[in-house]
Every structure is written in structure tokens, then in C-alpha cells.
C-alpha positions in Angstrom: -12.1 -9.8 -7.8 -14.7 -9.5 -5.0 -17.6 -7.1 -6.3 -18.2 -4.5 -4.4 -21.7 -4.5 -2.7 -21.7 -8.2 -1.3 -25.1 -9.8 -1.5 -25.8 -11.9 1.6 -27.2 -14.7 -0.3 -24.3 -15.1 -2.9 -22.1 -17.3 -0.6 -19.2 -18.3 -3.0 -16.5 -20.9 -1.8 -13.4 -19.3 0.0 -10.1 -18.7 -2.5 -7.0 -18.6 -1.3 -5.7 -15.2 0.3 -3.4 -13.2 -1.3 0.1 -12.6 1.6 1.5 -8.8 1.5 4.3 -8.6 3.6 4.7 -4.9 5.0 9.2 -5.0 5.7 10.1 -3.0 9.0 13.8 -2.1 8.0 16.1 -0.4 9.5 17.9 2.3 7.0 20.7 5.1 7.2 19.8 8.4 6.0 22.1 8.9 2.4 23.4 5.6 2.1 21.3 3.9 -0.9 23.9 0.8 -1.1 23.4 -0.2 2.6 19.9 0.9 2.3 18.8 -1.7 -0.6 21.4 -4.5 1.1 19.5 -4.0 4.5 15.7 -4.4 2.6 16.6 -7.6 0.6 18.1 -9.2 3.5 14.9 -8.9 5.4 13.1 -9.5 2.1 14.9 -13.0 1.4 14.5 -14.0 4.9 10.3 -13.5 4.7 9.6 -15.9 1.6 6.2 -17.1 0.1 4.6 -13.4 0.0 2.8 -12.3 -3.4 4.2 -8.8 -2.3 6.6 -7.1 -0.5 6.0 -3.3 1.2 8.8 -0.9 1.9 8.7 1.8 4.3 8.7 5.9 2.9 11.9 6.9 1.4 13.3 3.2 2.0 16.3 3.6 -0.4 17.7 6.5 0.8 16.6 6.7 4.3 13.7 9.5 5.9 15.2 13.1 7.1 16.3 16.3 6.5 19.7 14.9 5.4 18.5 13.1 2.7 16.2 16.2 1.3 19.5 18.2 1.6 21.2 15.9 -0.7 18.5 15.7 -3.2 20.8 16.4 -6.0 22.9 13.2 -5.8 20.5 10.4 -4.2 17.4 11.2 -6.3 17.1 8.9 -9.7 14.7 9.3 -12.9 12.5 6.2 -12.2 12.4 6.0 -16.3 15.9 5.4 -16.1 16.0 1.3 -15.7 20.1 1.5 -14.9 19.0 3.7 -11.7 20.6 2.4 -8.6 16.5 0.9 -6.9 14.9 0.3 -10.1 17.5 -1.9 -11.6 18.1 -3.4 -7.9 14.5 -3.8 -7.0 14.1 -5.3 -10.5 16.1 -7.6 -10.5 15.2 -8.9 -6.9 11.4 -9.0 -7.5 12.4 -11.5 -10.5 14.4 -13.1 -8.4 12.2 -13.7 -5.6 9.0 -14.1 -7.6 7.1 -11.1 -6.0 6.2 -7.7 -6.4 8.5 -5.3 -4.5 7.2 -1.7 -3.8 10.2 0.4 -2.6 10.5 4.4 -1.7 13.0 6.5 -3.3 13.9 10.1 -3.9 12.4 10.9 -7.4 13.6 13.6 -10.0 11.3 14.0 -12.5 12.3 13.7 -15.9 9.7 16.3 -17.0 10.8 19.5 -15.1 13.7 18.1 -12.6 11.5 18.9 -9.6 12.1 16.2 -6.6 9.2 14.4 -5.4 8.9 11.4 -2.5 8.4 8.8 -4.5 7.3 5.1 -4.2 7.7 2.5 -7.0 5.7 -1.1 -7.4 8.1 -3.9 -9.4 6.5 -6.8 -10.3 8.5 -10.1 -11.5 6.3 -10.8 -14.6 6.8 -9.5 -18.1 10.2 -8.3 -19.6 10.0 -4.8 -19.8 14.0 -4.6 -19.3 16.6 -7.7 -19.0 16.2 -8.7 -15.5 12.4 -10.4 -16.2 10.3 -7.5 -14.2 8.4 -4.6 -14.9 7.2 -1.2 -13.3 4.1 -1.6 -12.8 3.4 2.0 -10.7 5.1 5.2 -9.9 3.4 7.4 -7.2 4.6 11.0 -6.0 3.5 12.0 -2.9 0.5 14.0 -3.4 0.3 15.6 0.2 3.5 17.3 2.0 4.1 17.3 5.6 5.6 20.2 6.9 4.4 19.6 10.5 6.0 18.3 13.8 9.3 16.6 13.0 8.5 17.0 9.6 9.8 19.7 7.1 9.1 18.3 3.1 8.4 21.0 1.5 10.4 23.4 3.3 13.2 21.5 2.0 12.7 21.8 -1.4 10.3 18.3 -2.4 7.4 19.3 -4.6 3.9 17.7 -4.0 3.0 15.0 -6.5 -0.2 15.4 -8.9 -3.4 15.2 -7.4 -4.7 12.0 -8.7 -5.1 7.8 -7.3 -2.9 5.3 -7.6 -3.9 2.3 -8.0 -3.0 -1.3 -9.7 -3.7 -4.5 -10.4 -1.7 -7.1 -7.8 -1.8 -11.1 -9.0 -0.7 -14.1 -7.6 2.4 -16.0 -9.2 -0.1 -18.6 -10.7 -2.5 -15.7 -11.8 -5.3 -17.6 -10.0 -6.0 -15.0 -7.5 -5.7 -10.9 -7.4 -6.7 -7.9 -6.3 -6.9 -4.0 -7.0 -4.2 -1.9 -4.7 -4.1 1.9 -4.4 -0.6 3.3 -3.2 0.1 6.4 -0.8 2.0 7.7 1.4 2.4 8.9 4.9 0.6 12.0 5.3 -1.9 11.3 2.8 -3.4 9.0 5.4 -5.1 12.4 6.9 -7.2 13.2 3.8 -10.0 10.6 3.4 -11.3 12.9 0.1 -8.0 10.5 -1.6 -8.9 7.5 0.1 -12.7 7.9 -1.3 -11.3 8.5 -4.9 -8.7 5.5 -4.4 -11.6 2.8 -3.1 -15.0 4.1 -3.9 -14.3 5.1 -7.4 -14.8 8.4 -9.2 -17.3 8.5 -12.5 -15.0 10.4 -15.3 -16.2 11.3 -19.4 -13.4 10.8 -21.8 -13.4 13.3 -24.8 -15.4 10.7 -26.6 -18.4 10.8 -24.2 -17.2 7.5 -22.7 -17.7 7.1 -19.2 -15.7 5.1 -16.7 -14.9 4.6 -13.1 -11.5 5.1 -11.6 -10.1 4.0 -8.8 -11.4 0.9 -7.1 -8.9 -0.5 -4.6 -9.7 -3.2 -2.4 -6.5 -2.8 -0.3 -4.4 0.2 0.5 -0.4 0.2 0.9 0.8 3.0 2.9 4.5 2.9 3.2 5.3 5.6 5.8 8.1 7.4 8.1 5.8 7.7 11.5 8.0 9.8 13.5 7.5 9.5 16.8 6.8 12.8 17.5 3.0 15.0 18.9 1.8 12.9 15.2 2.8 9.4 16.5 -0.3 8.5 19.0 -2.9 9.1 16.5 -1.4 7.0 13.1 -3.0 3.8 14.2 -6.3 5.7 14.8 -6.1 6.9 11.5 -4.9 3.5 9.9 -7.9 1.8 11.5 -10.7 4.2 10.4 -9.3 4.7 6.8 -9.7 0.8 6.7 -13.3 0.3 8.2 -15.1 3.5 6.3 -13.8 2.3 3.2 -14.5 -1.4 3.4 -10.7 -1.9 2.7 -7.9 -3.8 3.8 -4.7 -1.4 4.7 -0.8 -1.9 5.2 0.8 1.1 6.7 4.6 0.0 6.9 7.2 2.6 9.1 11.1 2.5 9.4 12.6 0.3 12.3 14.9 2.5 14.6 14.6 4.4 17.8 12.5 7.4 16.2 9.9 5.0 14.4 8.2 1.4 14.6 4.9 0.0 14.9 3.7 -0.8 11.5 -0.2 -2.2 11.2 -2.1 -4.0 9.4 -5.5 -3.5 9.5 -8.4 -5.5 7.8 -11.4 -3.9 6.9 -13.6 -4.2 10.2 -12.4 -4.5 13.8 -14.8 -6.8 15.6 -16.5 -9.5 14.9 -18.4 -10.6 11.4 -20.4 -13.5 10.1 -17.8 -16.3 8.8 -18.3 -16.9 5.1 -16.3 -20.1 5.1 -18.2 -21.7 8.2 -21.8 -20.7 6.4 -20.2 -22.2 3.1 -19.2 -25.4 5.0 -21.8 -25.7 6.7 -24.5 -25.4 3.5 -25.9 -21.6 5.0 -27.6 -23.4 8.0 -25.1 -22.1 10.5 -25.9 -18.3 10.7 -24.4 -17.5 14.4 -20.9 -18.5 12.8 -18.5 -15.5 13.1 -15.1 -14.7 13.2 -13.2 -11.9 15.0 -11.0 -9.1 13.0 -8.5 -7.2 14.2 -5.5 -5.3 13.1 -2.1 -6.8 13.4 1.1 -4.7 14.8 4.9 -5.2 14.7 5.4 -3.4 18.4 8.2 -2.3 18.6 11.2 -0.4 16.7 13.3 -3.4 15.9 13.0 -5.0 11.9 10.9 -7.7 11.1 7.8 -8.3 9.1 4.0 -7.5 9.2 1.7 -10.1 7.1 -1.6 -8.2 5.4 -3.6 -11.5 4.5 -6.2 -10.4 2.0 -9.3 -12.6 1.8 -12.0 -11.7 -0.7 -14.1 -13.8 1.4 -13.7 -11.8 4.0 -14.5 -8.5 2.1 -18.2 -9.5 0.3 -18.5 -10.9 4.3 -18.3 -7.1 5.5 -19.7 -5.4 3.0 -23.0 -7.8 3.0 -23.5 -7.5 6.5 -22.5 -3.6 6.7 -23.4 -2.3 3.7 -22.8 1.7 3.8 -21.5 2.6 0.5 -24.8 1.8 -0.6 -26.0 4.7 1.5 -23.9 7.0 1.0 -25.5 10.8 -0.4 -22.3 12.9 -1.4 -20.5 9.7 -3.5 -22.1 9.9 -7.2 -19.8 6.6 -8.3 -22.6 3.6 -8.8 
């Protein structure tokens, strides 16, 4: 795992890079069984990724139809017979990667319904089907703005705490921390700080720990292309540079959305680790240019997040702000 304040002199030999695959799929609002058939066509079609990224709501489609007909799409995600989780399941064993999927969740504690998103990961054998949940996210922020209307029809907010997990390669030889939101969380950096910087916390036995320590962010969305739309990749761009992070914001295909991003963490260009390893540290005016990757458009397909931890020490060497920062008590 790359540490996170770089030191300029620690030049360690590139690893491999770690392929997230954000899945631009085009889905019908209220029909789960065409829904999932639609996601692992695209997903069978894309192989070789560590991970696979579904949109917002990717089981049962984004809208006020859906919300309407909370009652019969949502699922407990406890529940491993559920219609995703024992479909999702079942794939990610079968393809050998972690699937993170968005469904409709009722929550087994008081039956309130929540936007939910899911991570499935082929390893282990929590249930029959050789995978195991790995995360459950609610989404923490509501939008009830533009095209949007969440709350006003009848989803309640998830808790107000980070997600994030551990993502590995099949071969275990390389991984990485990921935090999980969703959609409008993207407009509060307050949870992107807790997700990536850390947050200090003292259990009950006076042990203290940091929390929350992503070096990538998923962001499976339903960018509507609506008075919101123009600024999303704005917002993608600087959540991913001021946290030193890499970010996958993944939208529906179809008329109304499109355009998912990938986005490393800088935009420009950056001193080369690998040419300064290969070339002994003599070459210092070796750089390489980063730059986000889109999937224009509103038709399906696939976005490729390659995560280099390289690439991360690189930027957080030669730009090293977190060490600065006044208001951020985490060290």
C-alpha cells in the first residue's frame, strides 16, 4: 500500500497497477431481471479487471418510478437469496472480480429504504456461490434538487459515517484502500476528507486509531443531465486532486445521462517514478502527463481506472499539501 506522505528520495520499483472498470449500462427503471442481465453482459464482455463499478441504483434502474415502488424492488442486503446479492455473488465468483452494484435497500433494522450500493468480492465463502460482501454503503447525502426528488419520495439518508475497504488483486500481490459514495455526496468534501485523510478516533479503552484512508474513490452515480450536469466533472476532478486520490465516478448510459470519468490524482504533468527508477535517479526532467479519462457519450461501454501506487508516492512527493494542512488533526 503506498504510504501516504511520499518521500522524494524513497524511489521504490513500479508494481503492477491495479484495473477498475467503471460499467456505463443502460437500465429500465423497475425491471431488476433485465437490469442485472444488461450489467453482466457488459461485465463478461470487459474481462481482466480486479473490479467492476456499477452506476447508482444499477439493479433497479434511477427515477421516481423506482422510489414509487420501493415496496416490492427493495431487498435486505443480509438476505443472501435476494435477487442482486445472490446474482452479483455468484458472478463476481464467476468472473474472478469484485462487483460493486446499486440497489434499492430496506433495512432490516427499522424497514426504512435507503440507496444503497453493495461491493462483492469472489474470495472467501461466506455463502455457496464462493463470494463474499465485503461492503454495504447507504447513501449518506439526499438530493432533492433539479431532476432529483430522493427524499421527497420517501428514501431515508444513510448514517453519517466512510466507507471504505480493502480491494486486492486475484493473486493477492497488489491492493489498495477504496472508499464508496454516491452521487450527491460528491458536493461535500467534509466526507471525502474523512474517507482519504483519515479521522483520529478513542475507543472506550483509550485506544486510538485512524479511520478512513482511501487511496481511490468509487462514485457510482445517476448524473442527470439537468442545471447539475455541467459541473459533475468539475467536481470529479477537484475531489481527486485535493485529496491526492484516484476517483471513478460511473453514470447510467441513456439519453438523460452518460459521461462517466475517471480521474487520477493530478491533472498535468508530474515527475515519472518509473523513468527515475530506470534510469538509477539521474534523469530528473522525466515526466509524465495525467489526465482524466471520459466515456463521451450516452451509449454503454466501459471506463478503465488504472491505479498506480507509483504514481501516487510520485504526486504526493512532489506536491505535498496534506502535510500543510491546519484544520486536519489526523497525523
Amino acid at each position: 500500500m503506498p504510504h501516504r506522505y511520499g518521500n522524494p528520495k524513497d524511489i521504490e520499483p513500479p508494481g503492477k497497477k491495479l484495473s477498475i472498470a467503471g460499467v456505463q449500462v443502460l437500465t429500465t427503471q423497475g425491471d431488476i431481471a433485465a437490469n442485472l442481465r444488461r450489467a453482466e453482459a457488459l461485465i463478461r464482455a470487459a474481462p481482466g479487471h480486479a473490479m467492476f463499478v456499477l452506476p447508482e441504483l444499477s439493479s433497479t434502474g434511477y427515477g421516481d418510478e423506482v422510489f414509487a415502488r420501493r415496496e416490492e424492488l427493495a431487498e435486505e442486503v443480509e438476505d443472501e437469496s435476494g435477487r442482486c446479492r445472490s446474482f452479483f455473488g455468484a458472478l463476481a465468483a464467476d468472473v474472478g472480480a469484485y462487483i460493486a452494484y446499486g440497489f434499492l435497500r430496506r433495512r432490516r433494522e427499522d424497514g426504512a429504504f435507503c440507496i444503497s450500493h453493495a461491493v462483492v468480492a469472489p474470495d472467501g465463502c461466506d455463502d455457496d456461490r464462493g463470494s463474499r460482501l465485503v461492503a454495504v454503503y447507504d447513501k449518506m447525502h439526499l438530493c432533492d434538487m433539479g431532476a432529483c426528488s430522493e427524499q421527497a419520495q420517501g428514501i431515508t439518508r444513510g448514517a453519517a459515517e466512510p466507507c471504505v475497504f480493502e480491494l486486492r488483486s486475484a493473486d493477492a500481490a497488489q491492493s489498495c484502500r477504496v472508499g464508496l459514495c454516491i452521487c450527491y455526496d460528491i458536493r461535500f468534501p467534509e466526507l471525502w476528507r474523512r474517507m482519504c485523510w483519515g479521522e483520529r478516533t478513542i475507543d472506550s479503552g483509550g485506544v486510538g486509531s485512524v479511520v478512513g484512508d482511501a487511496d481511490v474513490v468509487l462514485h457510482p452515480s445517476a448524473f442527470i443531465r439537468d442545471a447539475t450536469f455541467p459541473m459533475w466533472h468539475s467536481f470529479v476532478t477537484t475531489r481527486a486532486v485535493e485529496n491526492q486520490i484516484y476517483v471513478l465516478s460511473v453514470s447510467h448510459a441513456g439519453e438523460s445521462f452518460g459521461d462517466s470519468i475517471a480521474c487520477p490524482p493530478w491533472v498535468g504533468p508530474i515527475g515519472s517514478e518509473q523513468a527515475l527508477v530506470e534510469s538509477g535517479g539521474a534523469n530528473k526532467a522525466a515526466t509524465v502527463e495525467l489526465e482524466p479519462e471520459v466515456l463521451r457519450g450516452c451509449e454503454e461501454g466501459v471506463v478503465v481506472l488504472s491505479v498506480d501506487a507509483g504514481t501516487l508516492r510520485t504526486v504526493r512527493a512532489q506536491f505535498p499539501y496534506r502535510q500543510d494542512a491546519r484544520l486536519w488533526a489526523a497525523e
